[in-house]
C-alpha distance (Angstrom), angle and dihedral (degrees) to the residues before:
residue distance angle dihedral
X1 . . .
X2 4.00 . .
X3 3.38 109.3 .
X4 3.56 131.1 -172.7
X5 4.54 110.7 -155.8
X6 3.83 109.2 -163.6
X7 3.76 104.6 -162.1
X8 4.30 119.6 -146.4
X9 3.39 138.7 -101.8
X10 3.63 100.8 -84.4
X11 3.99 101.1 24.3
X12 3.85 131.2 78.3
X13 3.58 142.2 -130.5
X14 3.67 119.2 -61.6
X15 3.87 123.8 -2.5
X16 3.98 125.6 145.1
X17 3.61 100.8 -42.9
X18 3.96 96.2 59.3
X19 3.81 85.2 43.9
X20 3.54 87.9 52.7
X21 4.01 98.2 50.6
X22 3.75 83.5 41.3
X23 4.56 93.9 52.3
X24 4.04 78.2 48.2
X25 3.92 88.0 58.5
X26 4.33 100.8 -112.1
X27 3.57 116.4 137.8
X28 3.69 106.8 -121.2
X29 3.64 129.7 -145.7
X30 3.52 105.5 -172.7
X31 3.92 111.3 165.0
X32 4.09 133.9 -167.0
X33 4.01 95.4 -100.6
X34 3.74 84.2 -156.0
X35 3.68 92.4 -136.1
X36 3.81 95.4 174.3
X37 4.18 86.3 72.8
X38 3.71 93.0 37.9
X39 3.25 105.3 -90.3
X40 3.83 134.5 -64.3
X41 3.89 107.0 -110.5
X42 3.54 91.7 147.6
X43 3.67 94.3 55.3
X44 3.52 90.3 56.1
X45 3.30 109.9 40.1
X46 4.04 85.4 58.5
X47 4.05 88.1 51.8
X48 3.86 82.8 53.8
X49 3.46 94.9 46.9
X50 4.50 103.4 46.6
X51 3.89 85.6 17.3
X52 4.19 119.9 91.6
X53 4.11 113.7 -76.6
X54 3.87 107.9 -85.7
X55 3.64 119.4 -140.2
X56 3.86 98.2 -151.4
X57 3.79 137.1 5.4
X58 3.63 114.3 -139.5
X59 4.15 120.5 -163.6
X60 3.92 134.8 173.1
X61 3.46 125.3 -147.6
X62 4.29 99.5 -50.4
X63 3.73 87.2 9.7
X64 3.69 91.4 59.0
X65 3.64 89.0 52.6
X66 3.70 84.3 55.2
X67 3.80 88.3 43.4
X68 3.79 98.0 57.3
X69 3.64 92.3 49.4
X70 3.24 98.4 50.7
X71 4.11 89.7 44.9
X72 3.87 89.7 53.7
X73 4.21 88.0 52.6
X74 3.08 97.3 52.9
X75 3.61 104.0 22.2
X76 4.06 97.9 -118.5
X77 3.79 126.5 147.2
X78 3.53 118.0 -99.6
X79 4.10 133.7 -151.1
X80 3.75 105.7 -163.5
X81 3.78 127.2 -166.6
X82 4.33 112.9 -165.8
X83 3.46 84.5 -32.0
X84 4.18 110.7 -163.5
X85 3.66 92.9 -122.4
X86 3.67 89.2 142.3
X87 3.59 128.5 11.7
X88 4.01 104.9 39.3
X89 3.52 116.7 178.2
X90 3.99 80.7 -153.0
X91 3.88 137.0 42.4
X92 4.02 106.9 -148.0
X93 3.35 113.9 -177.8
X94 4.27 117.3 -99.0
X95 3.33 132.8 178.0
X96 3.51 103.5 -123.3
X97 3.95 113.4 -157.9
X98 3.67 116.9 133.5
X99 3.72 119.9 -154.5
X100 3.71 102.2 157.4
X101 4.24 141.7 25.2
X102 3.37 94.8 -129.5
X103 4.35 121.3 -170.1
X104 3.74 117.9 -78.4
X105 3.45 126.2 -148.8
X106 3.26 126.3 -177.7
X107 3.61 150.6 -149.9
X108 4.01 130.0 170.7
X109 3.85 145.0 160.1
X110 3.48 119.7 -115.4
X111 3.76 91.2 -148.1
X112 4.04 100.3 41.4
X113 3.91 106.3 140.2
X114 4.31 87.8 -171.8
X115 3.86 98.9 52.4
X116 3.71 120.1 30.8
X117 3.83 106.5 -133.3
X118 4.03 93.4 -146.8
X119 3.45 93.9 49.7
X120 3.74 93.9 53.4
X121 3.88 89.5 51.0
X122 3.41 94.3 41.3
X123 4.24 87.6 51.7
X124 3.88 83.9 48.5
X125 3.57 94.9 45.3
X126 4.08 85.7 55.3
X127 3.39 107.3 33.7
X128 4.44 106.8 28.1
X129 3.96 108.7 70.4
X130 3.64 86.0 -172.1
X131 3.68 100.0 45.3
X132 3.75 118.7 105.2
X133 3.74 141.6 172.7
X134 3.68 93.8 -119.2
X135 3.96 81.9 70.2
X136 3.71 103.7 59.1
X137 3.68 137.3 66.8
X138 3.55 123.0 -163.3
X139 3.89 127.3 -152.1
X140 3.25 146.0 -164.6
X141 3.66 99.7 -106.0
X142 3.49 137.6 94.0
X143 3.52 129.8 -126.9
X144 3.39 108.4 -42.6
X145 4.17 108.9 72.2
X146 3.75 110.9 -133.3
X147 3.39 118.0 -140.3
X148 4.36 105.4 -116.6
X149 4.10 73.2 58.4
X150 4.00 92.8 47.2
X151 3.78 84.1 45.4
X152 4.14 92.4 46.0
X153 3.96 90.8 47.2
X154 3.88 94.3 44.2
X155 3.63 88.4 50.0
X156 3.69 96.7 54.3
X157 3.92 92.5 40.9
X158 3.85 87.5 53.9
X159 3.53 96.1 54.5
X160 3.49 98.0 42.3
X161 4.10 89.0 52.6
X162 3.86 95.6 48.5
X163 4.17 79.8 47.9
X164 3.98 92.1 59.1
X165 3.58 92.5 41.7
X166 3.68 96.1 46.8
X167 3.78 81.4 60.1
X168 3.51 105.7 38.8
């Protein structure tokens, strides 16, 4: 699988959980979001767009802001983990044209004092026709996602993926 990792606000590129996808045998994209200008949506959106077809967009925190976005343009499945939805301490600029409901899945911390986990599934309740419960796990974490979650919510993402393909 082709997978595209979209690192937080305060983290950097790589780190466990791109190793992880990487030990699994994905190719991982995982590119500097440049947070200290902002972001760079527009950047990636155009790697998305003349770049090979991803399989799945992957985004932390502000990166899964970035991730959903992006999923919706270009109608790509996302994995989010305490995505900032809602409640950003920061306003980058994204281009915000939706062509597609792409699927959500979802992972959050329970105990995450930066992004409230009910108001993330009650934003994807509202806003993601083709997010449901069945494709989230919560745990008892806070804001930062461990990796035996990462590895958990990857799993079930996975299967779930090969499952729509299978009957596609």
């Amino acid at each position: 699988m082709k997978i595209l990792y979209l690192h937080g606000l305060e983290s950097s590129v790589g780190g466990p959980k791109v190793e992880y996808l990487e030990m699994l045998g994905h190719e991982v994209d995982a590119p500097d979001m440049c947070w200290n200008v902002g972001g760079n949506f527009a950047s990636i959106a155009d790697h998305i767009a003349y770049e090979d077809n991803f399989d799945l967009i992957i985004g932390s925190s502000m990166g899964g802001y970035f991730a959903y976005e992006l999923g919706k343009m270009f109608n790509i499945p996302v994995l989010l983990l305490n995505p900032a939805l809602h409640s950003r301490s920061i306003e980058p600029e994204v281009i915000s044209t939706q062509n597609a409901d792409p699927f959500v899945f979802l992972g959050v911390g329970s105990n995450d004092d930066v992004i409230n986990c009910v108001k993330t599934l009650d934003y994807l309740d509202k806003h993601a026709p083709y997010f449901l419960r069945s494709n989230c796990l919560i745990g008892d974490h806070g804001h930062q996602t461990p990796l035996d979650f990462f590895q958990k919510v990857f799993d079930l993402t996975e299967i779930k993926l090969n499952k729509i393909k299978q009957n596609a």
